[in-house]
N, CA, C and O atoms as CSV, one atom per row, in Angstrom:
chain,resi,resn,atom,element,x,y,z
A,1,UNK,N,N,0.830,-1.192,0.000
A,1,UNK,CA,C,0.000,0.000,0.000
A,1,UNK,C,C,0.865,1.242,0.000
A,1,UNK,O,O,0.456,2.174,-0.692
A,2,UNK,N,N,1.923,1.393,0.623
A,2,UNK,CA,C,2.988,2.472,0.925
A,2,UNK,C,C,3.753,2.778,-0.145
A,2,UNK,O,O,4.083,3.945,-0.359
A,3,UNK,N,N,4.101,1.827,-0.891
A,3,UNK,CA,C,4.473,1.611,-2.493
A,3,UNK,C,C,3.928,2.225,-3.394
A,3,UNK,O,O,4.558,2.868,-4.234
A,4,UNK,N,N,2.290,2.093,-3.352
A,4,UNK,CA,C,1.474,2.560,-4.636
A,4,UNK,C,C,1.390,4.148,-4.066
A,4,UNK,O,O,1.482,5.088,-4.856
A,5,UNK,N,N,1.266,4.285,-3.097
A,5,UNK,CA,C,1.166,5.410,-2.721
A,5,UNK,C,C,2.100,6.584,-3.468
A,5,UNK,O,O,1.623,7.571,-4.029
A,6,UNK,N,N,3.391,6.305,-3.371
A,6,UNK,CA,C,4.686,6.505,-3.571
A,6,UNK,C,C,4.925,6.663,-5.221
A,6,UNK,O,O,5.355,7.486,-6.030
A,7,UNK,N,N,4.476,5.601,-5.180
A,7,UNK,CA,C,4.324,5.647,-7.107
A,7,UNK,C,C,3.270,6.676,-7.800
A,7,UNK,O,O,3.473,7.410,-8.767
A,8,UNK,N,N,2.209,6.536,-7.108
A,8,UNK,CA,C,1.135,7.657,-7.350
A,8,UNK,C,C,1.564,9.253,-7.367
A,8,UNK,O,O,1.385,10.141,-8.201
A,9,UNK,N,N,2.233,9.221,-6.029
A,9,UNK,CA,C,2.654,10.971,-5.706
A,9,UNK,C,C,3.657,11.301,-6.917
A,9,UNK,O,O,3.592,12.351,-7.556
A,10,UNK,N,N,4.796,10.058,-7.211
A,10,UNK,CA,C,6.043,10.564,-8.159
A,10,UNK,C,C,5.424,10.841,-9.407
A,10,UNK,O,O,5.775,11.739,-10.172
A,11,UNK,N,N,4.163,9.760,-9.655
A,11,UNK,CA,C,3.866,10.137,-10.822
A,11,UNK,C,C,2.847,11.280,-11.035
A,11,UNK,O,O,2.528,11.425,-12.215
A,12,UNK,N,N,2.305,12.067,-10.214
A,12,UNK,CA,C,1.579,13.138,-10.122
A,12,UNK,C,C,3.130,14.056,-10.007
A,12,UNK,O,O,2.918,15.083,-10.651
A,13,UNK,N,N,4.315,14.089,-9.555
A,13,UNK,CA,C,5.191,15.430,-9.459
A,13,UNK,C,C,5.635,15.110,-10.738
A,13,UNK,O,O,6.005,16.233,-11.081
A,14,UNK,N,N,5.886,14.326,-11.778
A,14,UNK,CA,C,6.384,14.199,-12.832
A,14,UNK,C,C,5.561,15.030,-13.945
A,14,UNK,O,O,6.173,15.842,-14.639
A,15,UNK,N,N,3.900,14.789,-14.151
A,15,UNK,CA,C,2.781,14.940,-14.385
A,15,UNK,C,C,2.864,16.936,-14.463
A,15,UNK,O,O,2.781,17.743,-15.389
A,16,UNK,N,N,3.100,17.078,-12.704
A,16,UNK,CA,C,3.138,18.987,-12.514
A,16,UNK,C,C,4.242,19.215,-13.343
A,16,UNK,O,O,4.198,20.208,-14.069
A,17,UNK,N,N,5.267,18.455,-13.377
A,17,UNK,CA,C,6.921,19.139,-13.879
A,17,UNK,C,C,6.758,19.379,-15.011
A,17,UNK,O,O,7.077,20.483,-15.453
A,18,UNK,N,N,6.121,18.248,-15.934
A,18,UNK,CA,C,5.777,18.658,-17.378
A,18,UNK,C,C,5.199,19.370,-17.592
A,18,UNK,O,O,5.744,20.221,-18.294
A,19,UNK,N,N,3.901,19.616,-17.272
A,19,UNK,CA,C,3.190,20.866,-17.659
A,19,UNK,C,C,3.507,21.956,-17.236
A,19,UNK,O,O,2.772,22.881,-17.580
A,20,UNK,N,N,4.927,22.351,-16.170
A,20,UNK,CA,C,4.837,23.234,-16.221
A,20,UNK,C,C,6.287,23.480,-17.006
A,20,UNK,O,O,6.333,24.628,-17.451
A,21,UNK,N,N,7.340,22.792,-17.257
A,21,UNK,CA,C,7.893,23.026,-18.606
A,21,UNK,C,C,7.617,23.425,-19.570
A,21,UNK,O,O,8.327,24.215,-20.190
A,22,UNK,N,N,5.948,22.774,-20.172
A,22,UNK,CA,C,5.951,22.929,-21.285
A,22,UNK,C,C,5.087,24.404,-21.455
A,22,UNK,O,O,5.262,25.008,-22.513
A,23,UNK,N,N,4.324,24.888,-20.617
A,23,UNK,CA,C,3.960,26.263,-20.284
A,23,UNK,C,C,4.992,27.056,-20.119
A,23,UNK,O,O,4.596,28.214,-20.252
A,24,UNK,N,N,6.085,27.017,-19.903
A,24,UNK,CA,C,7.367,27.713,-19.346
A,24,UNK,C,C,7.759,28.060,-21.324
A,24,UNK,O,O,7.949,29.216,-21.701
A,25,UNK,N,N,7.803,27.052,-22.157
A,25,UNK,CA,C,8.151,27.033,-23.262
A,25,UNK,C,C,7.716,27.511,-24.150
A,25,UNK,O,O,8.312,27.979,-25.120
A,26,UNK,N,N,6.095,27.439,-23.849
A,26,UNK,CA,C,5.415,27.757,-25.281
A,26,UNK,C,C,5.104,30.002,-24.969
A,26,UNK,O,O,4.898,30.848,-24.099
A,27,UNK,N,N,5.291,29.817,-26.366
A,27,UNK,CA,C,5.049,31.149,-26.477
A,27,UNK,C,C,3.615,31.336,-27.509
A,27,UNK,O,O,3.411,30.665,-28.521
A,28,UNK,N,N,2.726,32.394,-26.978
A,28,UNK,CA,C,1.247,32.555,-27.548
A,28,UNK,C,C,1.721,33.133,-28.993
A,28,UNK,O,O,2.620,33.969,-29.090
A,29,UNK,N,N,1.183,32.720,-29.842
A,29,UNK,CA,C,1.642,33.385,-31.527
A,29,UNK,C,C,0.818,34.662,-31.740
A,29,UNK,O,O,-0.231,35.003,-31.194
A,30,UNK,N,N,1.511,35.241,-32.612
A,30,UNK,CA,C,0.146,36.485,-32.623
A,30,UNK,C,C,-0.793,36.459,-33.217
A,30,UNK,O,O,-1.210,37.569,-33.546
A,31,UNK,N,N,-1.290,35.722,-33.489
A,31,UNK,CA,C,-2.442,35.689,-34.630
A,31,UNK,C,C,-3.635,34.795,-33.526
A,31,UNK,O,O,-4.685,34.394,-34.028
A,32,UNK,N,N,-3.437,34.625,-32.495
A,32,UNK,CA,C,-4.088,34.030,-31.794
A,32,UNK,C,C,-5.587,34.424,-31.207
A,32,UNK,O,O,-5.157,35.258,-30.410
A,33,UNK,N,N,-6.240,34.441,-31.110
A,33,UNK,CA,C,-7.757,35.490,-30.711
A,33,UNK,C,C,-7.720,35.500,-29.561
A,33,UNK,O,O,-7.068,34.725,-28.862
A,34,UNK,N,N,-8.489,36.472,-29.159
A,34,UNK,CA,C,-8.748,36.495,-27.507
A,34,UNK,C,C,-10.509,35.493,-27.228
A,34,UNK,O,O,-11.297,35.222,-28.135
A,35,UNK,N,N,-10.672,35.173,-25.870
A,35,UNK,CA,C,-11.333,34.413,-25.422
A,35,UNK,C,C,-12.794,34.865,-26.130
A,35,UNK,O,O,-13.683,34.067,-26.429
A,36,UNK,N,N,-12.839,36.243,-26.319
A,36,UNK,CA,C,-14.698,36.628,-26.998
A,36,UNK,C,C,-14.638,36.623,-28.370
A,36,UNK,O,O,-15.612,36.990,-29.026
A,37,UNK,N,N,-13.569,36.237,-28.914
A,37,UNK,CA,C,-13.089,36.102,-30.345
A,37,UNK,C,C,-13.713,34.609,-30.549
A,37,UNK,O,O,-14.773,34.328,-31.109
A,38,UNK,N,N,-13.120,34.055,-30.167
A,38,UNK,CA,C,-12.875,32.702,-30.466
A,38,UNK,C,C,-14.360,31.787,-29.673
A,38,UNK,O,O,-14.611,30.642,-30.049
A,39,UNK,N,N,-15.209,32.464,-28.601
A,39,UNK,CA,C,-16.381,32.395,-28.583
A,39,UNK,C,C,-17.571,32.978,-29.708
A,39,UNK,O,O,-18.708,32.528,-29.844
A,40,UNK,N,N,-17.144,33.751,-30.220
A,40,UNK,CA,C,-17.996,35.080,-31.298
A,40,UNK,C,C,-18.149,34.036,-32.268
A,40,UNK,O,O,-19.206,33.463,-32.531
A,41,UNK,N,N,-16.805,33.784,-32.886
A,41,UNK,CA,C,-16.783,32.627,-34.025
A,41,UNK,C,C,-17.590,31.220,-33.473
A,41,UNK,O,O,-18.670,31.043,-34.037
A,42,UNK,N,N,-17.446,30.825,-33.078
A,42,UNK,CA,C,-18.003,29.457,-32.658
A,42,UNK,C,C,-19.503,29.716,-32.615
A,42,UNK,O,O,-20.091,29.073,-33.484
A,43,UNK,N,N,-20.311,30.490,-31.836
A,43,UNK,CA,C,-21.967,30.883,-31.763
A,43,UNK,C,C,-22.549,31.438,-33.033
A,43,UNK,O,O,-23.686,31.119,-33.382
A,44,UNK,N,N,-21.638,32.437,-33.884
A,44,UNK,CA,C,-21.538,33.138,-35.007
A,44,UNK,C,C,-21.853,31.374,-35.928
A,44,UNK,O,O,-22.971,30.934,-36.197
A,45,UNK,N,N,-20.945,30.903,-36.136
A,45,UNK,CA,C,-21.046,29.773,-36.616
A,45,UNK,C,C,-21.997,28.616,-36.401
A,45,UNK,O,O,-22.021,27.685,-37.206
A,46,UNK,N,N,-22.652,28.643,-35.514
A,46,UNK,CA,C,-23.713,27.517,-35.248
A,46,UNK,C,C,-24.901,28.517,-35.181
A,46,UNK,O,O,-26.034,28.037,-35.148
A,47,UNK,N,N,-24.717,30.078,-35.153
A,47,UNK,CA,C,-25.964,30.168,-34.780
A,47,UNK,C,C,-26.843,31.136,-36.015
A,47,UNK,O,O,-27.993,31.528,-36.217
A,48,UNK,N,N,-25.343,31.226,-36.724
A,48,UNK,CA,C,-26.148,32.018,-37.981
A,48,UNK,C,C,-27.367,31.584,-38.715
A,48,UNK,O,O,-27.344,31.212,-39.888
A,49,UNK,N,N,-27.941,31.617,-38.314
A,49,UNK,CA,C,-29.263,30.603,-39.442
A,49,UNK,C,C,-29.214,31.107,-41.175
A,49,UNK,O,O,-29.155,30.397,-42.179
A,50,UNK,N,N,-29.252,32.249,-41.075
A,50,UNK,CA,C,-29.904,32.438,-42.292
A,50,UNK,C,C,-28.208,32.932,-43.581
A,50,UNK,O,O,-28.066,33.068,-44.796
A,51,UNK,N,N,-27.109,33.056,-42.104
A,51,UNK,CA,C,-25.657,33.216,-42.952
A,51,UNK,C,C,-25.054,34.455,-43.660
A,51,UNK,O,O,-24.158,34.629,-44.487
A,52,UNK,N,N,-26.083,35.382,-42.863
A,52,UNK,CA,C,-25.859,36.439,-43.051
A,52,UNK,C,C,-24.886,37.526,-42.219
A,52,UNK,O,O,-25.059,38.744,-42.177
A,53,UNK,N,N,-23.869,36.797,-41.601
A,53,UNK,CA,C,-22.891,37.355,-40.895
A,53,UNK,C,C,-23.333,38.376,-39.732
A,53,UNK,O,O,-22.591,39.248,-39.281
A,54,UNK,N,N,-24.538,38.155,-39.351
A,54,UNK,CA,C,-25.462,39.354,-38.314
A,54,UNK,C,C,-26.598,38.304,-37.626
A,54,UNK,O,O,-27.507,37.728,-38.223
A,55,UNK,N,N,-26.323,38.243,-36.436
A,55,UNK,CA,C,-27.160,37.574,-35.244
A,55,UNK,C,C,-28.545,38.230,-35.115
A,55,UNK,O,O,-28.399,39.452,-35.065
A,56,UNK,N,N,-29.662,37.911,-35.052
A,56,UNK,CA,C,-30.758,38.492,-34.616
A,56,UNK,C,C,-31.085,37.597,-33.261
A,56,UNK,O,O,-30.737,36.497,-32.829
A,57,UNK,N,N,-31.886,38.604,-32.861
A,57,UNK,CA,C,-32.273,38.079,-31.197
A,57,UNK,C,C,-33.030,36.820,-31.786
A,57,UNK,O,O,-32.552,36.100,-30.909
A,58,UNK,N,N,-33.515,36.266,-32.247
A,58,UNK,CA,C,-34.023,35.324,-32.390
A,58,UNK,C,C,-32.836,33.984,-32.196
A,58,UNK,O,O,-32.717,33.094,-31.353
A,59,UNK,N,N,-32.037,34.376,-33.481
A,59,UNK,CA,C,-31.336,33.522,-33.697
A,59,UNK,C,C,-30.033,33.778,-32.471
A,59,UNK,O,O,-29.247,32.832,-32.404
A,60,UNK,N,N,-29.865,34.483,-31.904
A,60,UNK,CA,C,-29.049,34.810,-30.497
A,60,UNK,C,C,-29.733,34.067,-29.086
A,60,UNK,O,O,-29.128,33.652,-28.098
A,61,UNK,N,N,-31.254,34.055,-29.370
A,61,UNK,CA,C,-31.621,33.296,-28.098
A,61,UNK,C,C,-31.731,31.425,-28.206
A,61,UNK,O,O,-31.987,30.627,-27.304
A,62,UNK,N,N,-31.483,31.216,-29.406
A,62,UNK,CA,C,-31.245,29.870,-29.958
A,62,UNK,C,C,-30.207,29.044,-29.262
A,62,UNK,O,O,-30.420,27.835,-29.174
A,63,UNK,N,N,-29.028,29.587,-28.718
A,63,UNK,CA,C,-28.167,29.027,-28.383
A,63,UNK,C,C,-28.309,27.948,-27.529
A,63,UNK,O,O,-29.112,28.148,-26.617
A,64,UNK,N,N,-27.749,26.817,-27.550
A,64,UNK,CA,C,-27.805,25.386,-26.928
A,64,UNK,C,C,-27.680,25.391,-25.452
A,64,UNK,O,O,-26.558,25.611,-24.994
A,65,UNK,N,N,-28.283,25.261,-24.954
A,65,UNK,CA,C,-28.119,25.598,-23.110
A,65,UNK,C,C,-27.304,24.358,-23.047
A,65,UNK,O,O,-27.952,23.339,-22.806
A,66,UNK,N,N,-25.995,24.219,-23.216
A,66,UNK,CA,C,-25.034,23.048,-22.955
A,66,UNK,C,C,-24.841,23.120,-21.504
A,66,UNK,O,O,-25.508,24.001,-20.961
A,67,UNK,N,N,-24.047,22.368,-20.695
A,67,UNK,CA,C,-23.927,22.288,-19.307
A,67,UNK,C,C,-22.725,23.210,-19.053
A,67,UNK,O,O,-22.414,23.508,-17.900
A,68,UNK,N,N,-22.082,23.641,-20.066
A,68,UNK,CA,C,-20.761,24.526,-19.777
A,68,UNK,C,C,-21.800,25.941,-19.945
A,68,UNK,O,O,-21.691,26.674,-18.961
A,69,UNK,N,N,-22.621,26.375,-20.829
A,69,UNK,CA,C,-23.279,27.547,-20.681
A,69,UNK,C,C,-23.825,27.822,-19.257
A,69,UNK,O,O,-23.626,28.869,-18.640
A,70,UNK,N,N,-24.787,26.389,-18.650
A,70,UNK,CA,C,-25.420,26.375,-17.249
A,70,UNK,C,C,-24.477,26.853,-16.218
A,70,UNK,O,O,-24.598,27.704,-15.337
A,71,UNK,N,N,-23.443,26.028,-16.585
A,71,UNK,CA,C,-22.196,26.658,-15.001
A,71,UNK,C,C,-21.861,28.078,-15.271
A,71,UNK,O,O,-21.999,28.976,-14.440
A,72,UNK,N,N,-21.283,28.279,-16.834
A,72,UNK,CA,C,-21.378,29.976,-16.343
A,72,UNK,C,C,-21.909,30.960,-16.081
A,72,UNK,O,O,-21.481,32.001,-15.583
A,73,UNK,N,N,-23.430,30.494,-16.601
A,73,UNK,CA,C,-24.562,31.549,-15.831
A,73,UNK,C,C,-25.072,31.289,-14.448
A,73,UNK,O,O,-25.883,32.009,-13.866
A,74,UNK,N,N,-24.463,30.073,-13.918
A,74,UNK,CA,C,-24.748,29.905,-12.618
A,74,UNK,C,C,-23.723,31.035,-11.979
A,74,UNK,O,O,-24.183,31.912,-11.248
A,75,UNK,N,N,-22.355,30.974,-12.279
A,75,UNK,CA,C,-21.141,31.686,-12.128
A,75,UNK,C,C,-21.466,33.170,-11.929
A,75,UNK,O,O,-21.146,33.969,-11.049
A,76,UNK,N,N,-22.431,33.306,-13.374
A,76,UNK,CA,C,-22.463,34.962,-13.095
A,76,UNK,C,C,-23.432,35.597,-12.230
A,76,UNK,O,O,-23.349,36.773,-11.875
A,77,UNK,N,N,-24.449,34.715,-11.864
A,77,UNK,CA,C,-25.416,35.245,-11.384
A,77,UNK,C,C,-24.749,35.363,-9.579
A,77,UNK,O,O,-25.007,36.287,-8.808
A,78,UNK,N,N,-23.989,34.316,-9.312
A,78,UNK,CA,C,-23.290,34.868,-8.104
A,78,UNK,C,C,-22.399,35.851,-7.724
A,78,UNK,O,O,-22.143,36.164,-6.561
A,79,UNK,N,N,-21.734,36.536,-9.147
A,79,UNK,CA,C,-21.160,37.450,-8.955
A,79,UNK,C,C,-21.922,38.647,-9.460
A,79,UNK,O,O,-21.369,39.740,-9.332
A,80,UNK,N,N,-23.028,38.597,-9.976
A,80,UNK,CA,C,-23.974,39.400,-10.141
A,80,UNK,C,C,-24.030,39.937,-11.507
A,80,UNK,O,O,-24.508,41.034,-11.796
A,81,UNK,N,N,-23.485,39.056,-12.371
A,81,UNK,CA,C,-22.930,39.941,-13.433
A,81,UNK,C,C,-24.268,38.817,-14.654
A,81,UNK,O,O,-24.523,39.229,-15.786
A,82,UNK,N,N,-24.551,38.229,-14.412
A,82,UNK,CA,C,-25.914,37.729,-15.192
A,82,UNK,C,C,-26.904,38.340,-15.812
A,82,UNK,O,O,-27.678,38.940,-15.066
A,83,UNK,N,N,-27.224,38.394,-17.462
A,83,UNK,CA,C,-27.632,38.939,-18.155
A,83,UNK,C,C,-28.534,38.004,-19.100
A,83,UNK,O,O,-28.042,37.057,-19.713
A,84,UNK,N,N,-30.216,38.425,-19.186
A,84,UNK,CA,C,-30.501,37.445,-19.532
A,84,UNK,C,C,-30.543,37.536,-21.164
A,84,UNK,O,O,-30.188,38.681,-21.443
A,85,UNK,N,N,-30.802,36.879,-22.234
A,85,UNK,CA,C,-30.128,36.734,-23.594
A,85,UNK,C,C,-30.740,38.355,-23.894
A,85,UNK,O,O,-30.034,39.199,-24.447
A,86,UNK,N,N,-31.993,38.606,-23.491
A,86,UNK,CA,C,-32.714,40.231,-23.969
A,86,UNK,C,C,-31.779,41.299,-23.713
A,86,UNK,O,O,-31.401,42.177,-24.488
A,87,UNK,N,N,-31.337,41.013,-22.038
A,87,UNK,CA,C,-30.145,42.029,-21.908
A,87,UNK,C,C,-28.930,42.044,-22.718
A,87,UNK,O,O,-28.596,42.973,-23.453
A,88,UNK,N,N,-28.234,40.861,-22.519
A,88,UNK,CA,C,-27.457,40.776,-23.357
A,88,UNK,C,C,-27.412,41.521,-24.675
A,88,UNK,O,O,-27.015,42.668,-24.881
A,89,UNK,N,N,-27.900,40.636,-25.521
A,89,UNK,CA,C,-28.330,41.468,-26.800
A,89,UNK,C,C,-28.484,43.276,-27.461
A,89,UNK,O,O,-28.066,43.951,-28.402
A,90,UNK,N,N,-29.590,43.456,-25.936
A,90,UNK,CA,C,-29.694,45.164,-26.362
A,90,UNK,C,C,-28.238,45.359,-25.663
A,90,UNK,O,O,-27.849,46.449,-26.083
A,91,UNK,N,N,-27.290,44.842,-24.831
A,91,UNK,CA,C,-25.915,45.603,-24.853
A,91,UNK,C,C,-25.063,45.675,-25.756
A,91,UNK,O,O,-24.453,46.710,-26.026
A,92,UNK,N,N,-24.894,44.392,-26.434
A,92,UNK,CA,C,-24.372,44.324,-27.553
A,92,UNK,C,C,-24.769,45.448,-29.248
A,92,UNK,O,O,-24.096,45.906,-30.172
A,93,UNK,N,N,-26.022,45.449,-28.898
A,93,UNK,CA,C,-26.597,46.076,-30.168
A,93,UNK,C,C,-26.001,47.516,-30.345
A,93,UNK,O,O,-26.517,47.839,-31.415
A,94,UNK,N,N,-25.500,48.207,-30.087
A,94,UNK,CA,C,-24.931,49.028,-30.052
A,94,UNK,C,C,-25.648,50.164,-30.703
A,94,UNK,O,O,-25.839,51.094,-29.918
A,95,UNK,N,N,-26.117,50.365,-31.957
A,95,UNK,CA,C,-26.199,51.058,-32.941
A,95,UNK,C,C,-28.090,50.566,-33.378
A,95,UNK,O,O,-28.643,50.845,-34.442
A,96,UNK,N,N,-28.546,50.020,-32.537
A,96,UNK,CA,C,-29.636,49.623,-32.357
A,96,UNK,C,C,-30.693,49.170,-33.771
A,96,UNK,O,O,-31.883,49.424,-33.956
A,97,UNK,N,N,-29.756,48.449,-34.585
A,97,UNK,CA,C,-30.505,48.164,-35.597
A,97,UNK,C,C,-31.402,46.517,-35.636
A,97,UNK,O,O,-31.955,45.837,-36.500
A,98,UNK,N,N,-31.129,46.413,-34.107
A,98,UNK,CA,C,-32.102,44.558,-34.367
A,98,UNK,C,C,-31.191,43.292,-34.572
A,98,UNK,O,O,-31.641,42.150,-34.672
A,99,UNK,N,N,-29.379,43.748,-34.640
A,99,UNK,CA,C,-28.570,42.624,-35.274
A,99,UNK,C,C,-27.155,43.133,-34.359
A,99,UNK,O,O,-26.786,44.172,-33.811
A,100,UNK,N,N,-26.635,41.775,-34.550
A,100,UNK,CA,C,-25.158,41.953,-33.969
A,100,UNK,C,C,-24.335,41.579,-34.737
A,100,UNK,O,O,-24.637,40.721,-35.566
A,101,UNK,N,N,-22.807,42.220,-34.672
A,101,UNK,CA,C,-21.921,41.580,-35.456
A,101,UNK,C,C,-21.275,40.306,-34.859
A,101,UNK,O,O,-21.628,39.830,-33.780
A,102,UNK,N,N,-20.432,39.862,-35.539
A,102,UNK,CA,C,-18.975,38.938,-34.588
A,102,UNK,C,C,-18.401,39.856,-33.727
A,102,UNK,O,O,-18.368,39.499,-32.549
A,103,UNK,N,N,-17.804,41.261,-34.071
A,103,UNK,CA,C,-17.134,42.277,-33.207
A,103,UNK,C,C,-17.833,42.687,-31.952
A,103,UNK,O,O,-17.316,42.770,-30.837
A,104,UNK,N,N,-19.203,42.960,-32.306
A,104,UNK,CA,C,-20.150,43.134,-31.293
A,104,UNK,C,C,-19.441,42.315,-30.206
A,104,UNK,O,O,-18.577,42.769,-29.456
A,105,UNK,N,N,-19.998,40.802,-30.205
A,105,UNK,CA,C,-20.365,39.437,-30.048
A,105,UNK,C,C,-19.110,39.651,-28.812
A,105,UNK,O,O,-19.220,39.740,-27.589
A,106,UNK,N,N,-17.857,39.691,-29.738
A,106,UNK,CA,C,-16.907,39.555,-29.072
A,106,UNK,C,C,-16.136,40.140,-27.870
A,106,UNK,O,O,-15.407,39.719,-26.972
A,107,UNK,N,N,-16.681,41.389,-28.316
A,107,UNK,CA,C,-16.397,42.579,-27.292
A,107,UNK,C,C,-16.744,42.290,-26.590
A,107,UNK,O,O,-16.001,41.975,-25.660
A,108,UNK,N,N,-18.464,42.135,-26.440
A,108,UNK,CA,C,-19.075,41.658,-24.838
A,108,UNK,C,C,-18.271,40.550,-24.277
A,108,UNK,O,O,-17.830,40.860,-23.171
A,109,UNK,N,N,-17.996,39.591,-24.590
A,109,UNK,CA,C,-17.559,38.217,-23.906
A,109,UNK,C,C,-16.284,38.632,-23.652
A,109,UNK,O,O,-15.595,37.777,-23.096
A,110,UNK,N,N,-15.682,39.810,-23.913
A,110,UNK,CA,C,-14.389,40.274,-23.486
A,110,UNK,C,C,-14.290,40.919,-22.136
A,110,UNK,O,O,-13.594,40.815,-21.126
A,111,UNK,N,N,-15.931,42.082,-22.845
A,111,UNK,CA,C,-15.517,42.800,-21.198
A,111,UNK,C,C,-16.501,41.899,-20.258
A,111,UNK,O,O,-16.597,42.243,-19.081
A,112,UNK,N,N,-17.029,41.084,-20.585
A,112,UNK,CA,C,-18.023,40.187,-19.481
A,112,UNK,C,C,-16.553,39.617,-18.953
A,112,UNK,O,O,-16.293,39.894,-17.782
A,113,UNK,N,N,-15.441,38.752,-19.785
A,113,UNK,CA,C,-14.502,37.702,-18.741
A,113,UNK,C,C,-13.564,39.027,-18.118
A,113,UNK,O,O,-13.362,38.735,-16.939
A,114,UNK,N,N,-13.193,39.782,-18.291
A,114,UNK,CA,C,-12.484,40.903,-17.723
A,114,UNK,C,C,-13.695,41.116,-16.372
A,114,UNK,O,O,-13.411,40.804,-15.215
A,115,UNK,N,N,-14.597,41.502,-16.638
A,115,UNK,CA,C,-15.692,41.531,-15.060
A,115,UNK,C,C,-15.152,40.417,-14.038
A,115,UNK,O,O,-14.542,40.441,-12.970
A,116,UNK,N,N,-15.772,39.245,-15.047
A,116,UNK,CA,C,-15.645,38.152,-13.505
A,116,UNK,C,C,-14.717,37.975,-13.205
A,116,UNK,O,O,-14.632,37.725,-12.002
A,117,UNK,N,N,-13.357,37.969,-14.026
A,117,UNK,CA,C,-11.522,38.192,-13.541
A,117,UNK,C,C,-11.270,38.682,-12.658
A,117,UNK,O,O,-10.285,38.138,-12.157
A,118,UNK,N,N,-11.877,40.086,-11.686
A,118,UNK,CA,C,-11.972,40.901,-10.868
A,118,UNK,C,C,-12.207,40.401,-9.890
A,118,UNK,O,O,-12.353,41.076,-8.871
């Protein structure tokens, strides 16, 4: 029992050492997006219906309530920062024509993870 134990811990400090080598190593490229980028594209992409590069609240409240969406609106609503898709939306809309861009899209999910970072 004292054995596996032993073997377990070395192989969990071996496990930390690598990853943190290889984090120590890698360098971010520039062409890389930021976190509301690379969310914008992905919803932009599943949620365009009609492919017209512009979200309507319709097609904005469509989004898949996956279990990773559930935890982060559980997330925000404890830090108070929870917005429901209507809010959302009219923040994003900027220019109040009924549609959002990707830039829109992205911005928000920028300054929303900059909020809860705090």
């Amino acid at each position: 029992m004292v054995k596996f134990k032993n073997v377990w811990l070395c192989g969990m400090g071996f496990v930390l050492a690598t990853s943190t080598l290889a984090q120590a190593k890698y360098k971010v490229p520039d062409d890389v997006k930021s976190f509301g980028t690379k969310k914008s594209n992905y919803v932009f992409y599943n949620q365009d219906a009609d492919k017209d590069g512009k979200l309507t609240l319709e097609e904005f409240k469509n989004q898949v309530e996956t279990r990773d969406v559930k935890q982060r609106n559980r997330y925000l609503k404890k830090k108070g920062l929870y917005l429901s898709p209507e809010e959302q939306f009219k923040a994003m809309d900027t220019d109040n024509d009924g549609k959002i861009t990707p830039e829109d899209l992205a911005k928000f999910y920028d300054e929303q993870s900059a909020k809860m970072n705090k």
